[in-house]
N, C-alpha and C positions, 0 to 999 in steps of 0.2 A: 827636424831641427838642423841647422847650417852651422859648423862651427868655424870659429874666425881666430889662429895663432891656437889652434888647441884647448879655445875656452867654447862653449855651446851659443850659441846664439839663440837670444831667446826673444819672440816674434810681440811679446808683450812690454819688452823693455823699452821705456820713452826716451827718444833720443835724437828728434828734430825741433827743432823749433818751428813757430808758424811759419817762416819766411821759406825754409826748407823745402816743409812741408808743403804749404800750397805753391811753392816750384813745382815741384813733383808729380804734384796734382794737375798744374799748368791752371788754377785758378788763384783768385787777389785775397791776400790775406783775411780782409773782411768778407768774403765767401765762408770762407770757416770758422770767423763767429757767428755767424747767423747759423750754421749750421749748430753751432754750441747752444747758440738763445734758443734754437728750435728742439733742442733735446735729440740731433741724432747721431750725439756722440759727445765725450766726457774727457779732453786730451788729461793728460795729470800734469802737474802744476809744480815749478820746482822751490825754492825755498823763498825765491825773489816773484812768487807770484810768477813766474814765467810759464806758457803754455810749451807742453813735451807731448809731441806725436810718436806711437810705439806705430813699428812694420806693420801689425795687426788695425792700427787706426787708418793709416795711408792706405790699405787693402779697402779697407769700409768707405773711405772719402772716395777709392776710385769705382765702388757700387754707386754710389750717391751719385756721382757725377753721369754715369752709365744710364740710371734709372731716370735721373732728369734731364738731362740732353738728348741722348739718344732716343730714349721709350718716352719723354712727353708729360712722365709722372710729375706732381706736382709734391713739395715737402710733406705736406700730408698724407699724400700716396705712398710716397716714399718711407715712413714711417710705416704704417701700415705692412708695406712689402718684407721691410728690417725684420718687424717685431715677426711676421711668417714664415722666414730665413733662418732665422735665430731658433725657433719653434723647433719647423723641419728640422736643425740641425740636433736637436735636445734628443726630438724622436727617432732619428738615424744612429744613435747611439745608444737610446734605447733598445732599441733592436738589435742592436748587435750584442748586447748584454741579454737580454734572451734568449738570443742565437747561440751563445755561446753556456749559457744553461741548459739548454734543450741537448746539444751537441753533449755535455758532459752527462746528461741523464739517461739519454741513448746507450751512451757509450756503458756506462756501469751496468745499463739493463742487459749489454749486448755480452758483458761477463758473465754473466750469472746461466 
C-alpha cells in the first residue's frame, strides 16, 4: 500500500472515470462497456450513476487488453484465463495459510 500526504492508498478505491480510465488503458470508452456487458469487470458507480475505475480495475483492464491483443485470446477466453488467475490466487494464499500452520506446529513440536 502507497501512501499519498500521509493518508494510505488504497488500490480498491474508485476514482477514474471511463475517460480517465480508458486513456490509461489507451483504448475507446466503449471498449470498457463492452467489456462491462461481457461481465469482466464491475467499475462502482457513483451517486449520478457515473462509472468509477479503482487502481485495482485499471490493473485487470490492462490484463484484458495483454490477453487479447497480444496472446490472440478471445473474451471468452479471456474470462476463462480471469476466473484461473483469480483461483490461483485464492489457492497461493491458501498455502501460505498452511504454510504458516505447519511452521507454528513444527515449532511448538520443536519445544517440547
Amino acid at each position: 500500500m502507497v501512501t499519498f500526504r500521509n493518508q494510505p492508498w488504497n488500490d480498491d478505491e474508485p476514482c477514474y472515470v471511463i475517460s480517465v480510465a480508458a486513456r490509461m488503458i489507451r483504448v475507446h470508452t466503449q471498449t470498457l462497456r463492452y467489456y462491462e456487458r461481457e461481465g469482466l469487470l464491475e467499475p462502482a458507480r457513483s451517486r449520478g450513476n457515473i462509472r468509477l475505475y479503482s487502481q485495482r480495475d485499471i490493473e485487470k483492464l490492462r490484463r484484458i487488453k495483454t490477453l487479447t491483443e497480444e496472446l490472440g485470446i478471445n473474451l471468452a477466453g479471456v474470462q476463462v484465463v480471469m476466473r484461473l488467475m483469480d483461483r490461483m490466487g485464492e489457492m497461493e494464499q491458501e498455502i501460505q495459510r498452511l504454510t504458516s500452520q505447519v511452521e507454528a506446529l513444527q515449532a511448538r513440536a520443536g519445544r517440547r
